[in-house]
Structures are given as C-alpha cells and as structure tokens.
C-alpha positions as CSV (number, residue, x, y, z in Angstrom):
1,X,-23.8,-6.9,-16.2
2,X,-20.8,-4.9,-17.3
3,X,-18.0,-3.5,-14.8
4,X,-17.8,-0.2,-14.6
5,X,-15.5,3.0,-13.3
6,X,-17.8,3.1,-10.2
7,X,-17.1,-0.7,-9.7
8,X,-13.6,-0.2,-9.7
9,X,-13.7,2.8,-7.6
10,X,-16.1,0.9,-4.6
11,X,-13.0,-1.9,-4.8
12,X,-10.5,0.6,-4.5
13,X,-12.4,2.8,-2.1
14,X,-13.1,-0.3,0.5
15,X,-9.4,-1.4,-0.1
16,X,-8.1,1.8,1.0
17,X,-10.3,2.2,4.0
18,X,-9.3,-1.7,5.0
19,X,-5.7,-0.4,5.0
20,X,-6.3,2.8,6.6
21,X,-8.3,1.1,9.5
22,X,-5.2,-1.6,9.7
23,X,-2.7,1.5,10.3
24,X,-4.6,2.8,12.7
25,X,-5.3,-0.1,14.8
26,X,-2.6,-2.4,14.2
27,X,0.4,-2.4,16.8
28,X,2.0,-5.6,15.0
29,X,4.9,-4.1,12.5
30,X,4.5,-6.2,10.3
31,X,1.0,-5.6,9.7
32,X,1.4,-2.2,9.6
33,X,3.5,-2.6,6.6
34,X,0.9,-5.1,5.0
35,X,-1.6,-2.3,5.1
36,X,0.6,0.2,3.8
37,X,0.6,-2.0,1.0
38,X,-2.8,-2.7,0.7
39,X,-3.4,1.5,0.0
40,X,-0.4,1.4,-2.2
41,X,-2.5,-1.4,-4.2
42,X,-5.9,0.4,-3.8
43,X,-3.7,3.4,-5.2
44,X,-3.1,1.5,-8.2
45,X,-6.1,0.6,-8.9
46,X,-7.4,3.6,-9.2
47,X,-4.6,4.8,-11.7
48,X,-5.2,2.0,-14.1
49,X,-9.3,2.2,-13.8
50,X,-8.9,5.7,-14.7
51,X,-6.7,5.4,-17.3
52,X,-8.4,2.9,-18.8
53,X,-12.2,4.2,-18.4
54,X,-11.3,8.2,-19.1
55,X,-8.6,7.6,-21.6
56,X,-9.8,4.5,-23.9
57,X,-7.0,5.1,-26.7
58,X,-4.5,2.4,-26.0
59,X,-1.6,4.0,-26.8
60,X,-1.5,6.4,-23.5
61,X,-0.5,4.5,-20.8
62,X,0.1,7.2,-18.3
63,X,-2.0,5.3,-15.8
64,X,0.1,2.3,-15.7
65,X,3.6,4.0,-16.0
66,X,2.6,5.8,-12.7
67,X,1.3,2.4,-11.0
68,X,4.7,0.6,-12.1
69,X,6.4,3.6,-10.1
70,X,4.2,2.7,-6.9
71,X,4.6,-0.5,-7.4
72,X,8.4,-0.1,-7.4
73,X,7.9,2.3,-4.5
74,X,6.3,-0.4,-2.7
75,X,8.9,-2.8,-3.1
76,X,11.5,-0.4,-1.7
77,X,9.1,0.2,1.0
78,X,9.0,-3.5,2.4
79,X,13.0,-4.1,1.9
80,X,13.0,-1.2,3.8
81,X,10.5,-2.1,6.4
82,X,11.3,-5.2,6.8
83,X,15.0,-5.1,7.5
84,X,13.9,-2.2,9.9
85,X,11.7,-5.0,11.6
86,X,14.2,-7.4,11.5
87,X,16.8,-5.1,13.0
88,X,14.6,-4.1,16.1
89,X,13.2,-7.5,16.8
90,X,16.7,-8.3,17.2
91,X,17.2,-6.2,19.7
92,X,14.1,-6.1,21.4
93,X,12.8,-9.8,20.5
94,X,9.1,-8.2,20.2
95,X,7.9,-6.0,17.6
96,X,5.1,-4.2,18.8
97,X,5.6,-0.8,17.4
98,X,4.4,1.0,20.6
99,X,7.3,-0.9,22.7
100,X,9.9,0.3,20.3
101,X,11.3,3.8,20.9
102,X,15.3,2.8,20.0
103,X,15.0,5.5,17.2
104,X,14.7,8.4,20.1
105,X,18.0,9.6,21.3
C-alpha cells in the first residue's frame, strides 16, 4: 500500500483537531502551549505533504522553507510561553490559566 496526499492530510487533519480540542479544554498552561504546538506541527505537515505531492521537482522547496519558519516560530513561542509560565507561577504558585488575571490592570 503506498502513502498518499490523503494519508498525510487524515494525520494532519486529526493532529490539528487533537490540539484544537486541547486549547479549548485545557486550563493547565502548560498544556495549552503543548497543543499550540501540536497545530503548529500538524501545520507543517501539511506544507511539506503538499510540497512534496503537488510539486515533485526537487529543486522547489517552498514547502519546507515555510515549515522551517513555523518551526522557528514555534520555538519563540515556547521561550516565550514558558518564561510567561514561569513568571506567573511565581507569583501565584498555581498555573491554571483561569486563576490568572495579573495581566488586567
């Protein structure tokens, strides 16, 4: 059996909609940011089974330059996150996101 677009496209489609369901029912910071990250990756996926399946030449890369940019994204995203985290749990020694309103003024 050979794998396919469509194959790549489930995986990325169920990926996404793990993450999505994780953001929206998740209170734990931490996890939030580790489904954020699981989108960003489903994202990715995507790019590079397109790129790959619509544009076999292997010379044009365009699908992986952009996935290297979310990956990059993604990094900055969880330094980010994560000394956010890190800041309010020491403040608040919990880090359940609907506790936390210190960013109100």
């Amino acid at each position: 059996m050979e794998v396919t677009l469509n194959h790549y496209l489930v995986l990325s489609a169920v990926l996404f909609a793990i993450g999505v369901y994780g953001v929206l029912t998740r209170r734990n910071a931490i996890a939030l940011l580790m489904c954020i990250e699981l989108m960003l990756n489903a994202v990715n996926i995507n790019l590079v089974a397109m790129n790959r399946f619509l544009q076999p030449d292997w010379r044009i890369v365009t699908g992986q330059i952009f996935a290297g940019f979310i990956i990059v994204l993604a990094a900055a995203e969880a330094a980010v996150g994560f000394a956010l985290v890190i800041a309010i749990y020491r403040n608040l020694d919990r880090i359940n996101v609907d506790e936390v309103n210190i960013l109100k003024w």
